[in-house]
C-alpha positions as CSV (number, residue, x, y, z in Angstrom):
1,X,32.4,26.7,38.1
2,X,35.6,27.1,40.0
3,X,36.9,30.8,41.5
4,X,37.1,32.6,38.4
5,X,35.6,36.2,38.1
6,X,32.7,36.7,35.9
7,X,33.0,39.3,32.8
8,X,30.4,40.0,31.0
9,X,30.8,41.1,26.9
10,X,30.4,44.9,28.2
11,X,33.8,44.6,30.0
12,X,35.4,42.7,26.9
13,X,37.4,45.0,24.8
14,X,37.5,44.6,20.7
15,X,40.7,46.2,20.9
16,X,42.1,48.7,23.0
17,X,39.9,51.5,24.2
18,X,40.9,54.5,26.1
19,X,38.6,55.3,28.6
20,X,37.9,59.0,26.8
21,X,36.9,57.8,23.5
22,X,38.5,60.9,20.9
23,X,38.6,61.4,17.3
24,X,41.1,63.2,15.1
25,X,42.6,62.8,11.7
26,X,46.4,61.5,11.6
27,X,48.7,62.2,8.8
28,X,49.2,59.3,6.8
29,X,53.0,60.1,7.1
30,X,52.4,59.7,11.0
31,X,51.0,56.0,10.5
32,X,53.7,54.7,8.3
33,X,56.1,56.0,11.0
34,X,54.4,54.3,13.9
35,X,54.2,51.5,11.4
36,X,57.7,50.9,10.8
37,X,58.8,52.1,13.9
38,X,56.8,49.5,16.1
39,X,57.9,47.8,19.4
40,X,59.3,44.1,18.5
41,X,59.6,42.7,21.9
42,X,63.3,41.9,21.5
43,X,64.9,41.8,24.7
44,X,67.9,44.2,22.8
45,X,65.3,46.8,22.7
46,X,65.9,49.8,24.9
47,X,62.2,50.4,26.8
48,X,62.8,54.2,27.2
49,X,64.7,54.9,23.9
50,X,61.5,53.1,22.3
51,X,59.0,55.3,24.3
52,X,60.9,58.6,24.0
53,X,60.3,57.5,20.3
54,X,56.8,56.9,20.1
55,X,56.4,60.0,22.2
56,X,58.4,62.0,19.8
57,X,56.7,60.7,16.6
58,X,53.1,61.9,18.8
59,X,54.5,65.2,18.8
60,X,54.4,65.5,15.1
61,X,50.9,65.6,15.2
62,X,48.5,68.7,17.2
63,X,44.7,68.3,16.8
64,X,42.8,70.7,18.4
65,X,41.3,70.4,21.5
66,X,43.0,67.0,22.1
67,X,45.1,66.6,25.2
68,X,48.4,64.4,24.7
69,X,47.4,61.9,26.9
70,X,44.4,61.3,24.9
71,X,46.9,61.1,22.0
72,X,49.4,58.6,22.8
73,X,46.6,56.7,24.4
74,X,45.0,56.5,21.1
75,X,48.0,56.2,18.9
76,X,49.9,53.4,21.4
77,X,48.2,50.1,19.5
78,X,50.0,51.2,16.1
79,X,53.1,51.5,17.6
80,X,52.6,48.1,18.9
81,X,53.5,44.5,16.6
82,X,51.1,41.8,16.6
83,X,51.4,39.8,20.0
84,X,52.3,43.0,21.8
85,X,49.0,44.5,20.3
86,X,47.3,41.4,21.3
87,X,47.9,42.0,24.6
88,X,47.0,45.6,24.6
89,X,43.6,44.7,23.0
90,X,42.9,41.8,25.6
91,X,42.9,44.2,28.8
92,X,39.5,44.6,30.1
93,X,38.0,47.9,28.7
94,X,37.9,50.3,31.4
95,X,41.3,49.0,32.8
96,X,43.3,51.5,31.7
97,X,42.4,55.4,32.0
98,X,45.6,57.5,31.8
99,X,48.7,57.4,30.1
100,X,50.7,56.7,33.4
101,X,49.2,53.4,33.7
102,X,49.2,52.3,30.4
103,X,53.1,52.5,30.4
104,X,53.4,50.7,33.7
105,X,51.3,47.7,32.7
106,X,53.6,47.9,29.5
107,X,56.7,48.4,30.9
108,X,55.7,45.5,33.8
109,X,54.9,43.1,30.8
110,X,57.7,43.8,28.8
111,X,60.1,45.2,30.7
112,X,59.7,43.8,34.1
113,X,62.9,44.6,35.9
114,X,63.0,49.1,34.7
115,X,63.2,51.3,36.9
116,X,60.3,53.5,36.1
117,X,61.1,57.8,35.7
């Protein structure tokens, strides 16, 4: 059936999964923040003001023994409104691993013309 590649239901994400799966509590205060702090996808937003944000409100929050690229890999979806989100949960699981290259697939989607740091 035509040139298309195959993917079977292993490769199909329910949501965005970093490749090291971690677990840590998060302050509900932390949540609400990320919450009502999300990326809207207007083309007014400022990409690296709106990181520098997310990155900051990460901060706020040390568990043990987690690195912060685990973190902000973890914590990226709620910062995320609904069509953004569903394009972080449709990427293939396994396609991103680090935190370098979930910000360039973002910044390519959304941001296509930035000049990356």
């Amino acid at each position: 059936m035509g040139d298309h590649p195959r993917i079977t239901l292993d490769e199909v994400s329910l949501g965005f999964q970093p490749a090291n799966q971690v677990v840590f509590d998060i302050k509900n205060s932390v949540l609400v923040n990320l919450k009502t702090n999300q990326f809207t996808r207007r083309k007014s937003e400022d990409c690296n003001a709106r990181l520098t944000l997310f990155i900051d409100m990460c901060n706020t929050i040390n568990p043990s023994e987690i690195s912060e690229e685990d973190k902000r890999l973890w914590l990226f979806g709620y910062f995320l409104t609904r069509r953004s989100k569903d394009w972080l949960d449709a990427l293939l699981r396994g396609a991103i691993t680090t935190w370098e290259q979930l910000i360039r697939k973002f910044l390519d989607r959304y941001f296509p013309t930035t000049k990356y740091l």
